[in-house]
SEKE-503768 format. One record per residue (C-alpha): z, y, x; residue number from 1. Coordinates in Angstrom, 2 decimals. Example, Ala and Ser with C-alpha at 12.3 -4.5 7.8 and 13.67 -1.06 7.14 Angstrom:
+---------+---------+---------+-----+
!      up !   north !    east !   k !
+---------+---------+---------+-----+
!    7.80 !   -4.50 !   12.30 !   1 !
!    7.14 !   -1.06 !   13.67 !   2 !
+---------+---------+---------+-----+
END
This chain:
+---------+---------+---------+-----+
!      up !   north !    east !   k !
+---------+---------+---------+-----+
!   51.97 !   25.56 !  -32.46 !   1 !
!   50.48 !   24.22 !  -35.59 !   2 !
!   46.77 !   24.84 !  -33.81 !   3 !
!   46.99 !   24.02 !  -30.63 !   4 !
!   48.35 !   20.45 !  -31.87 !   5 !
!   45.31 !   19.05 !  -32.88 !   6 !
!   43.32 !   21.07 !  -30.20 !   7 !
!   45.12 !   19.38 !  -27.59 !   8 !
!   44.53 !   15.71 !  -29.47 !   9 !
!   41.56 !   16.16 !  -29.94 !  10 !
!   41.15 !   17.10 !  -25.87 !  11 !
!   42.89 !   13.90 !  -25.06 !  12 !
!   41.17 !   11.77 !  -27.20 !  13 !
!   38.00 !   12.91 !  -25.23 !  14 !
!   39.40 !   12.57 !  -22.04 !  15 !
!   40.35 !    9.12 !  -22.59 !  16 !
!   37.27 !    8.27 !  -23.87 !  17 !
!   34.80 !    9.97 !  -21.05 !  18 !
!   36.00 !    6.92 !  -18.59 !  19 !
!   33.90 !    4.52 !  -21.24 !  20 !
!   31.36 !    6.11 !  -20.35 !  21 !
!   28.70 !    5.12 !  -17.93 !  22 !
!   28.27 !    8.28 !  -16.16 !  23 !
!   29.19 !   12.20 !  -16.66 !  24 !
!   31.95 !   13.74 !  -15.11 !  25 !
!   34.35 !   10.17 !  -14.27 !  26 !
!   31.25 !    7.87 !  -14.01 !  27 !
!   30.59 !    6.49 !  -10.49 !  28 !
!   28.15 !    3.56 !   -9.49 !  29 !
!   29.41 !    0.31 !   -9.46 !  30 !
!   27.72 !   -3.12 !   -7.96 !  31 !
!   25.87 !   -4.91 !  -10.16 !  32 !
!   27.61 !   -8.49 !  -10.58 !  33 !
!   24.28 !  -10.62 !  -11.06 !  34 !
!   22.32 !   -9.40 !   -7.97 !  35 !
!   24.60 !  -11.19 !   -5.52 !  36 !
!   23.23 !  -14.17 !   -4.27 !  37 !
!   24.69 !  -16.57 !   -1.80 !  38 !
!   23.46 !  -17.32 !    1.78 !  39 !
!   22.39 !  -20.30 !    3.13 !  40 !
!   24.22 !  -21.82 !    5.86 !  41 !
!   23.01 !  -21.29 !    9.53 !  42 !
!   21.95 !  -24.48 !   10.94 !  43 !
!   22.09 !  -25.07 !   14.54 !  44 !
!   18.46 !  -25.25 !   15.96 !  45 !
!   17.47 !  -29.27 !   16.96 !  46 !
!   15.26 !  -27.73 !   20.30 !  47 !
!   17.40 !  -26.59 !   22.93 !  48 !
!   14.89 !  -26.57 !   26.07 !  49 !
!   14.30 !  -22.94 !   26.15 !  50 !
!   14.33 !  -22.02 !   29.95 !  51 !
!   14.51 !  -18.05 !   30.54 !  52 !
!   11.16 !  -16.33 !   31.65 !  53 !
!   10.38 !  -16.26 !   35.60 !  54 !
!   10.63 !  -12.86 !   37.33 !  55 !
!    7.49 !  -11.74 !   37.16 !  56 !
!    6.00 !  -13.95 !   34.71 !  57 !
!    3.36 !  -12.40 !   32.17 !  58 !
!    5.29 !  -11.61 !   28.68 !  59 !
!    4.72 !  -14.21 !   26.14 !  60 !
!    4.12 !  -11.72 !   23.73 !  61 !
!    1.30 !   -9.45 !   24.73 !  62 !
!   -0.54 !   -7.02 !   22.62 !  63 !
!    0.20 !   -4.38 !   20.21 !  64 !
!    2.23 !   -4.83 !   17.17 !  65 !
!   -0.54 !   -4.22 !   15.01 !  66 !
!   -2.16 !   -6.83 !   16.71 !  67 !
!    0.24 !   -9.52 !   16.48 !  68 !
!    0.50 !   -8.70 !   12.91 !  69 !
!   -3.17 !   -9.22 !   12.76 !  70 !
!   -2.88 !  -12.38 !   14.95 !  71 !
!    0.01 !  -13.76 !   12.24 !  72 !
!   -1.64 !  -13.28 !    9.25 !  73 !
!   -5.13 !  -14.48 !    9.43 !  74 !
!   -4.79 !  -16.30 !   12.66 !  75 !
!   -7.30 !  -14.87 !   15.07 !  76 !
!  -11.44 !  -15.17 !   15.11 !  77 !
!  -12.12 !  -18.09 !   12.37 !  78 !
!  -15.46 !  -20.21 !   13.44 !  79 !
!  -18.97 !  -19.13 !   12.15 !  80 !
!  -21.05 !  -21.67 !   10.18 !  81 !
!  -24.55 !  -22.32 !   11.41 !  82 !
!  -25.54 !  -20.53 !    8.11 !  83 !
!  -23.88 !  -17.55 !    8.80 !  84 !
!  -24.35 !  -17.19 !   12.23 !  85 !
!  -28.25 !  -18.01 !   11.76 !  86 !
!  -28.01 !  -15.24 !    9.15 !  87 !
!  -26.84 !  -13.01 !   11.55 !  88 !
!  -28.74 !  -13.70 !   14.47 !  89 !
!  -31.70 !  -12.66 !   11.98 !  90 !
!  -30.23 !   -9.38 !   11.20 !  91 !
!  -29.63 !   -8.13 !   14.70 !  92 !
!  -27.00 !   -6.23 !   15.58 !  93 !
!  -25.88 !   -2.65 !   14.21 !  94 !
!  -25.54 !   -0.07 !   16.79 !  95 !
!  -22.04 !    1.05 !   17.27 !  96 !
!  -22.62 !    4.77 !   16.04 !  97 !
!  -24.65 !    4.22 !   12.69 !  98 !
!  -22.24 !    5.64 !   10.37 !  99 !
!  -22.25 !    8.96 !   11.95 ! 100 !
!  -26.14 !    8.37 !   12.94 ! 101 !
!  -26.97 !    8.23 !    9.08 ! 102 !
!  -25.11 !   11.79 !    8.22 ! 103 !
!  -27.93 !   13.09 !   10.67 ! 104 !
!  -30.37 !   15.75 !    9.90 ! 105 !
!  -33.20 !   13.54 !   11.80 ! 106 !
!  -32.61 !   10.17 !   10.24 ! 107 !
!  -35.53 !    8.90 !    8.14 ! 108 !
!  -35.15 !    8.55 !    4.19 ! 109 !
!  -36.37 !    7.23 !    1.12 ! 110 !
!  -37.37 !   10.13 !   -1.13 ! 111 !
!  -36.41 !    8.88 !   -4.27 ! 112 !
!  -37.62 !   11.83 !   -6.40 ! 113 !
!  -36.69 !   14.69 !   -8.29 ! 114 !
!  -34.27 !   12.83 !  -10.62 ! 115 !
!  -32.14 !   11.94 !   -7.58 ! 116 !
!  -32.07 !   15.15 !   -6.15 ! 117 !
!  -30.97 !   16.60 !   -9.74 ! 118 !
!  -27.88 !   14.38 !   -9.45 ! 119 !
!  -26.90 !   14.69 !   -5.42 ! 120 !
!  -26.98 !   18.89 !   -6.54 ! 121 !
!  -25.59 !   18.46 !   -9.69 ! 122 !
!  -22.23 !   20.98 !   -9.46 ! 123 !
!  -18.78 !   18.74 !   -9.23 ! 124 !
!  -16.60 !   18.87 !  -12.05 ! 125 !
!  -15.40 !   16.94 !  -15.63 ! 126 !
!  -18.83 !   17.40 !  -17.17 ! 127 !
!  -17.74 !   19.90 !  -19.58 ! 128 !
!  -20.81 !   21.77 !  -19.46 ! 129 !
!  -23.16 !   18.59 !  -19.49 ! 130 !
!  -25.89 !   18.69 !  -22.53 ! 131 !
!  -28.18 !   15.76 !  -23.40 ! 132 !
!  -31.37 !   16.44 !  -23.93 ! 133 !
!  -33.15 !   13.20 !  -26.74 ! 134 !
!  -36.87 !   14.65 !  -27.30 ! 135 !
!  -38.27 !   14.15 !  -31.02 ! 136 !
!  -41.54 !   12.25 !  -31.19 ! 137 !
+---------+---------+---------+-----+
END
């Protein structure tokens, strides 16, 4: 009896003191008290002369949703200055396919020399390997 006494305190005393605690066995999640913000009232709208659509009437809302998005943010095709469209009048147009066109084993190129070909076949990695090479005069 004379054990078990302060065994079974001291097994109280930490049950009653694990609910303090913010989690463990008895901890659960509780709101947090300072993110709770009130709403603003709803205010009756002042425009009231929506009419519903015809039968058969084109949707006011055509396109894709991408495209709306689009539309929203930046608020279609903005005007071309007479610099800029000048400057691309000059340029001429790109045809539609170059980006796969210039991957091509027949497209023309610049050779740029040796030292560029020593980088483009340079073997991928963190440069571990890499040694510098400073010549003594």
């Amino acid at each position: 009896m004379t054990k078990t006494l302060p065994f079974a305190i001291a097994g109280a005393a930490l049950l009653l003191t694990s609910g303090c605690a913010s989690g463990g066995l008895l901890g659960r999640d509780r709101p947090d008290e300072f993110a709770v913000q009130r709403q603003a009232p709803l205010v009756v709208p002042p425009d009231f002369n929506l009419v519903p659509p015809a039968p058969g009437a084109p949707r006011p809302a055509e396109g894709t949703a991408s495209q709306q998005a689009l539309e929203a943010l930046f608020g279609g095709p903005a005007a071309r200055s007479g610099v800029e469209t000048s400057a691309l009048e000059r340029a001429g147009r790109a045809d539609p396919g170059i980006r796969s066109a210039v991957g091509d084993a027949g497209t023309n190129t610049v050779a740029k020399g040796t030292v560029t070909r020593d980088i483009l076949a340079a073997p991928t990695g963190a440069g571990g390997a890499a040694q510098a090479v400073i010549p003594t005069p």
